[in-house]
N, C-alpha and C positions, 0 to 999 in steps of 0.2 A: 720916731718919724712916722707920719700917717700920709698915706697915698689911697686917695679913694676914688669909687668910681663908679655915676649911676646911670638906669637908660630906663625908658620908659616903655611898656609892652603892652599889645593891644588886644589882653587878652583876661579875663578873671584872674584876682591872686590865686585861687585854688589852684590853677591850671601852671600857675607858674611857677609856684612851690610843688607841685608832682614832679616836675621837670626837675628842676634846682634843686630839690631833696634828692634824686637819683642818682646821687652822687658817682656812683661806679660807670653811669652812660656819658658823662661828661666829654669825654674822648671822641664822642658820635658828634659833639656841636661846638666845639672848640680844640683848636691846634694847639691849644696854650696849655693844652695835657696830655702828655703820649698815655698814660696808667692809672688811675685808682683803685687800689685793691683794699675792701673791709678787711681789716684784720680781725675785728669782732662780733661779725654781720653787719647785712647791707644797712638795716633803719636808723637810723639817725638819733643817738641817745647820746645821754653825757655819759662821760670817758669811754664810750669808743674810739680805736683808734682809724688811723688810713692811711695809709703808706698812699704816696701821693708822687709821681714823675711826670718832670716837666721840662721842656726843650733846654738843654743849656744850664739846666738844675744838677745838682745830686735828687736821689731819691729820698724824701723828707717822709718822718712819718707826725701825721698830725691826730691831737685830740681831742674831740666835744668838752668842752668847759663850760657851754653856757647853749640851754638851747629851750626855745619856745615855739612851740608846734604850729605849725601852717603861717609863724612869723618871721622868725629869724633865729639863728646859729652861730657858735663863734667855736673855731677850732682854733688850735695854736701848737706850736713848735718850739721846743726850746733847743739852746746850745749854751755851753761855755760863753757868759758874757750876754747873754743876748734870750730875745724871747720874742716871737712874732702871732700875733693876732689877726687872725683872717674871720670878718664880719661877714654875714649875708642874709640883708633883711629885703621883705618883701612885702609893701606896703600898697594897700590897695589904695587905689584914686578914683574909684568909682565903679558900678559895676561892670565894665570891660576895660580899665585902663588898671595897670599895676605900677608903680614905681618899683625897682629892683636899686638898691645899694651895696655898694662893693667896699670894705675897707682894709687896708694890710696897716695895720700898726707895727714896726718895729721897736723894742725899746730894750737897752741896755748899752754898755760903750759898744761893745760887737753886731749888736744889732742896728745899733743907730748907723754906723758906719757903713754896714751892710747897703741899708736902708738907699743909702746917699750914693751908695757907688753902683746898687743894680734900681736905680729910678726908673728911668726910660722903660727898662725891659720891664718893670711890675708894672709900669702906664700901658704897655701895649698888650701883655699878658689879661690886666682886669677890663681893656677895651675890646680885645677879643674875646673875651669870656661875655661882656654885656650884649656883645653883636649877637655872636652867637645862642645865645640861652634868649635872645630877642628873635631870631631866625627862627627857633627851634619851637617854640611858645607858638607864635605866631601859626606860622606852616602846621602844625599839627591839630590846630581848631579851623582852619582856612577851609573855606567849603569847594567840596570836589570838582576841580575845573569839568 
């Protein structure tokens, strides 16, 4: 099951991938994460992990599987039955507008289930994380009142 979710930011990709790679500050611009802690330093490689807490979640820990630098990253999480894919690419639209895309693939019988019964809460989790990392982007190049 795939629940995706994208927002458009008014700001250079560089600038949005600094943000969105920092993955440990995430907590400073979205409620839809009380914690991320590197378990194997902060930068962003494959098979690093990240233990990762989230309102209303267990504490999951996730790992780089697939990662292209200043473009996009795919961590993921498995259980018994199940295995979820969390996408985040960042595609430039020009030089001050960036698309941002969000994806949570579920897949396996436990996963897909999963998938179908916390929908709502993964729509409002990757729309507050879009706002946010939109908020966050923005305000931090916005020139000084």
């Amino acid at each position: 099951m795939i629940t995706d979710s994208s927002v458009e930011v008014a700001v250079p990709a560089a600038t949005v991938w600094a943000v969105y790679a920092d993955v440990e500050r995430w907590p400073e611009w979205t409620a839809s994460i009380t914690r991320i802690e590197a378990l194997d330093g902060p930068e962003l490689a494959v098979g690093k992990r990240y233990a990762i807490k989230q309102p209303r979640l267990p504490r999951l820990v996730w790992e780089i599987s697939e990662l292209e630098p200043g473009v996009a990253w795919t961590w993921q999480q498995g259980s018994p039955g199940g295995l979820t894919l969390a996408v985040h690419e960042v595609v430039p639209l020009g030089p001050e507008r960036t698309l941002v895309r969000q994806r949570i693939d579920q897949r396996g019988p436990v996963g897909t289930l999963v998938g179908v019964l916390m929908r709502g809460l993964t729509r409002r989790y990757l729309a507050m994380e879009a706002a946010g990392l939109k908020a966050r982007c923005e305000h931090q190049v916005a020139p000084p009142a």
